[in-house]
LOBAMAR-25028 format. One record per atom (N, C-alpha, C): residue in three letters; atom name; x, y, z. Coordinates in steps of 0.02 Angstrom, whole numbers, m for minus. Layout:
LOBAMAR-25028
> seke dofi X Y Z
> ALA CA X Y Z
...
end
This chain:
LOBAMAR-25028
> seke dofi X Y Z
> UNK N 9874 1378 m3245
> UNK CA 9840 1316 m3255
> UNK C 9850 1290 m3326
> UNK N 9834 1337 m3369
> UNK CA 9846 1328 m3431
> UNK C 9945 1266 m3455
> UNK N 9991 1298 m3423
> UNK CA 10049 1298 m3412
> UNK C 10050 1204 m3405
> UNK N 10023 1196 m3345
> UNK CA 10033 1120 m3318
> UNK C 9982 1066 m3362
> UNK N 9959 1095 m3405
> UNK CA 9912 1038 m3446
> UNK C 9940 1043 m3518
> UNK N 9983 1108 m3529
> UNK CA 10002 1095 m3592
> UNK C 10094 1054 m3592
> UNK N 10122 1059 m3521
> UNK CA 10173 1026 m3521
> UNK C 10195 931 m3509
> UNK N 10122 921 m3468
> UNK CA 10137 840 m3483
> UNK C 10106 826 m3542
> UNK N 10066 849 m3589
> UNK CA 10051 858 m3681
> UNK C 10119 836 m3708
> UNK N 10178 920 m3688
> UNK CA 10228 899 m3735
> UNK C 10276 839 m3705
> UNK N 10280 829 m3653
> UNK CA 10307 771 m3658
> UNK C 10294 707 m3677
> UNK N 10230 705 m3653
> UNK CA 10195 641 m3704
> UNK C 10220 639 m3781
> UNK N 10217 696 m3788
> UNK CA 10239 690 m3881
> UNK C 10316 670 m3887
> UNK N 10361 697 m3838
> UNK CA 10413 673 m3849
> UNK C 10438 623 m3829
> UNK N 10385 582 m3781
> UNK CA 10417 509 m3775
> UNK C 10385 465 m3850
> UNK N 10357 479 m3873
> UNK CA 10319 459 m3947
> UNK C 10384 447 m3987
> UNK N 10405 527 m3975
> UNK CA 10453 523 m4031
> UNK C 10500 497 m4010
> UNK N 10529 449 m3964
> UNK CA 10573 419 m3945
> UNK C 10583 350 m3953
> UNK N 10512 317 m3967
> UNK CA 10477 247 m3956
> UNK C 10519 225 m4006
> UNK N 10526 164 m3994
> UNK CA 10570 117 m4049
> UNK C 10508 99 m4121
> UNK N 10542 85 m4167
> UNK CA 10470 66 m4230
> UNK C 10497 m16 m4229
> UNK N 10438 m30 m4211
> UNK CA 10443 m130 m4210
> UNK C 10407 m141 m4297
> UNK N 10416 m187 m4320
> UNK CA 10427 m205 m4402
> UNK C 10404 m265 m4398
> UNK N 10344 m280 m4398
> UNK CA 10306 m371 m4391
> UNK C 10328 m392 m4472
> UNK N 10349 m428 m4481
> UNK CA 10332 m459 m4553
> UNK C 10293 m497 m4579
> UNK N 10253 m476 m4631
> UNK CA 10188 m517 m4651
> UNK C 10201 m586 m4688
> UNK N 10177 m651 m4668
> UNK CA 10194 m713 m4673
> UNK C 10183 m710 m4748
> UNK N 10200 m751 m4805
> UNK CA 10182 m764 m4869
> UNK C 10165 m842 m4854
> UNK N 10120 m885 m4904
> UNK CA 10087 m930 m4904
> UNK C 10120 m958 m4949
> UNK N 10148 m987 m4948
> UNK CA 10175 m1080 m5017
> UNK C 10205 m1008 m5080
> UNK N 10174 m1061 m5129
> UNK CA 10185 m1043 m5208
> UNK C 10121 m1011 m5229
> UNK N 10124 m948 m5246
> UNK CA 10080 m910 m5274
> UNK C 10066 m931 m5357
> UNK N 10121 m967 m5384
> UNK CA 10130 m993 m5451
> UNK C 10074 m1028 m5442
> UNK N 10057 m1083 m5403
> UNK CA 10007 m1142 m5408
> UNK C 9927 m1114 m5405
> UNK N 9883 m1146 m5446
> UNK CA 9832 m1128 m5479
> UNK C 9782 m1186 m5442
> UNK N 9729 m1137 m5395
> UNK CA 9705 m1200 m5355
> UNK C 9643 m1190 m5388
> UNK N 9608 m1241 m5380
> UNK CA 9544 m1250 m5377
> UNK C 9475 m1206 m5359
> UNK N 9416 m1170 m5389
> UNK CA 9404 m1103 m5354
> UNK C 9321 m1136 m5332
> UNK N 9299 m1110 m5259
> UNK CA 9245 m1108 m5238
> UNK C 9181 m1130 m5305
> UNK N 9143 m1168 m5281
> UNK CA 9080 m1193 m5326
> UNK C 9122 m1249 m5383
> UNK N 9158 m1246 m5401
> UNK CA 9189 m1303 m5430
> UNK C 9176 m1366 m5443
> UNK N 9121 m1411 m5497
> UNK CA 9125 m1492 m5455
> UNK C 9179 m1534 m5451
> UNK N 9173 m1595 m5436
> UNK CA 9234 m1630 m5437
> UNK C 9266 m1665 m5502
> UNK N 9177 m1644 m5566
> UNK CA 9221 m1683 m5606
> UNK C 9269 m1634 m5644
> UNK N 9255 m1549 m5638
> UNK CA 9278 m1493 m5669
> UNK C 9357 m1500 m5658
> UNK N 9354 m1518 m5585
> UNK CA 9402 m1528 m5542
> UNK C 9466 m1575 m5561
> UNK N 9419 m1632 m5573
> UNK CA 9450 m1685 m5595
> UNK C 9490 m1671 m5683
> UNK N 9441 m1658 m5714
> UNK CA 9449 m1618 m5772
> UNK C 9515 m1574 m5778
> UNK N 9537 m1533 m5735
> UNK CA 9575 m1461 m5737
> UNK C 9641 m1514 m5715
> UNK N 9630 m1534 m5645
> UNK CA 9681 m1552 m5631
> UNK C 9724 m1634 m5610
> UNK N 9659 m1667 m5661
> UNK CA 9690 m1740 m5640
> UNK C 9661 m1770 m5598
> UNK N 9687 m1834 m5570
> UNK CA 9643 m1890 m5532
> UNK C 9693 m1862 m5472
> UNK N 9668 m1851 m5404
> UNK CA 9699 m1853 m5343
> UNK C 9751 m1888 m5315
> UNK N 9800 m1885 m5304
> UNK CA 9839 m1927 m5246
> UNK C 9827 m1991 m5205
> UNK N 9759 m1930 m5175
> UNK CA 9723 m1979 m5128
> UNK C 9663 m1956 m5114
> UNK N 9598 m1981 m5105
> UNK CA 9543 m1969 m5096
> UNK C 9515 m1999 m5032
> UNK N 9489 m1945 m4984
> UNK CA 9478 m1959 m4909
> UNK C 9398 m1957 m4904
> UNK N 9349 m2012 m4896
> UNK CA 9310 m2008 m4880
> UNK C 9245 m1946 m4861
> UNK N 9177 m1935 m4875
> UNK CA 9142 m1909 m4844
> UNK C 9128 m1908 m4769
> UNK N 9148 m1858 m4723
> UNK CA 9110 m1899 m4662
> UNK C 9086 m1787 m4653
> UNK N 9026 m1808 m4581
> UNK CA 8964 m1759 m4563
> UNK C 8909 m1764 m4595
> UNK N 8897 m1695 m4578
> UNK CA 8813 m1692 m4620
> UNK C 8820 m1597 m4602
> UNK N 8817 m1546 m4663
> UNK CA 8843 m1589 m4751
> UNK C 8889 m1629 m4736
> UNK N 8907 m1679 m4781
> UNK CA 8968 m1722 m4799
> UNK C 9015 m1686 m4836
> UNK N 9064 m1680 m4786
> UNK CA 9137 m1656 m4815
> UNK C 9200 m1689 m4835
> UNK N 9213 m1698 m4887
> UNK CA 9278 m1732 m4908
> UNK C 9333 m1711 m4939
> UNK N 9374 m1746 m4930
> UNK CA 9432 m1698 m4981
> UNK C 9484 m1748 m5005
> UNK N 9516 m1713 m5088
> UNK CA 9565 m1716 m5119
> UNK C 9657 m1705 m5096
> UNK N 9668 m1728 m5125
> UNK CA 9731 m1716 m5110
> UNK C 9795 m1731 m5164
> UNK N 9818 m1658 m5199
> UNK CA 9852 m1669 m5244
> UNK C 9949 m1655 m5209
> UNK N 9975 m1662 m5244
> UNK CA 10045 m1670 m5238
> UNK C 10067 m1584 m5197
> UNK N 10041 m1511 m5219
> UNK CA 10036 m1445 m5196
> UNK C 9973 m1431 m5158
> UNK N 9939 m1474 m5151
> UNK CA 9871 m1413 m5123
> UNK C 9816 m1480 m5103
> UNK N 9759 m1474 m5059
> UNK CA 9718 m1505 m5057
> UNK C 9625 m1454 m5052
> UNK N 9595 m1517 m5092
> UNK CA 9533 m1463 m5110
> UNK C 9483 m1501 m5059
> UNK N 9443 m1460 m5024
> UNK CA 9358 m1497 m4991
> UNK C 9320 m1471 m5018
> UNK N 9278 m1521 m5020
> UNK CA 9213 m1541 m5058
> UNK C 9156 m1524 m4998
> UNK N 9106 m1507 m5024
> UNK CA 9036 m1495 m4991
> UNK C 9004 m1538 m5036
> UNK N 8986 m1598 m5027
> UNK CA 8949 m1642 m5090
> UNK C 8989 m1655 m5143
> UNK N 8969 m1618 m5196
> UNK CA 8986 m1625 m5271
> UNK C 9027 m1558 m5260
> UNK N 9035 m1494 m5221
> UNK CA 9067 m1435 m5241
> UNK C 9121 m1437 m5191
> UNK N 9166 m1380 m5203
> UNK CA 9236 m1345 m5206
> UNK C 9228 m1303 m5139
> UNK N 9216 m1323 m5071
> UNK CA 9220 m1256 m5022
> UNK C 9312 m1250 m5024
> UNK N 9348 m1266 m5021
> UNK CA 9390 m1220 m5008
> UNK C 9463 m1279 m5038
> UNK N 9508 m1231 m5048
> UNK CA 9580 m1278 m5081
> UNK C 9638 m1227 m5032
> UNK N 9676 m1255 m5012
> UNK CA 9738 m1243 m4978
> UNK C 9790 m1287 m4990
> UNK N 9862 m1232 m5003
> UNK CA 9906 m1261 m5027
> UNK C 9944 m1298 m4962
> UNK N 9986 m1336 m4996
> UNK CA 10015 m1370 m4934
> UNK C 10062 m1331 m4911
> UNK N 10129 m1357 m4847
> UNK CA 10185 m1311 m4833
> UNK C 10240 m1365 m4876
end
């Protein structure tokens, strides 16, 4: 008994060792060079660091969310603050 439980074991191990190794590659994001804008931020800090916007898109919800938009990256606003900046592609 012993015999028949330790032999489909080793084969299991050796179809393991047979398995192909698949290699995902991890995506990279834009330019790591570019220096965005960081969480809590206001707009005039904002404005301050990096200039007058491109283009400026309206508040709309409740909170009111809006956003910037510079030439690399665009920043949203929660009010007066910085929730989040993403670079462009």
């Amino acid at each position: 008994m012993a015999a028949s439980i330790t032999l489909p074991t080793i084969n299991y191990v050796q179809d393991v060792k047979a398995a192909d190794e698949v290699i995902i590659p991890v995506m990279e994001q834009g330019d790591h060079s570019v220096t965005l804008p960081h969480n809590s931020q206001t707009k005039d800090e904002v404005r301050e660091q990096f200039g007058e916007p491109q283009k400026q898109v309206a508040a709309v919800g409740n909170p009111p969310i809006s956003r910037w938009e510079y030439e690399k990256f665009t920043v949203f606003f929660e009010n007066d603050l910085v929730l989040h900046a993403v670079l462009k592609k």
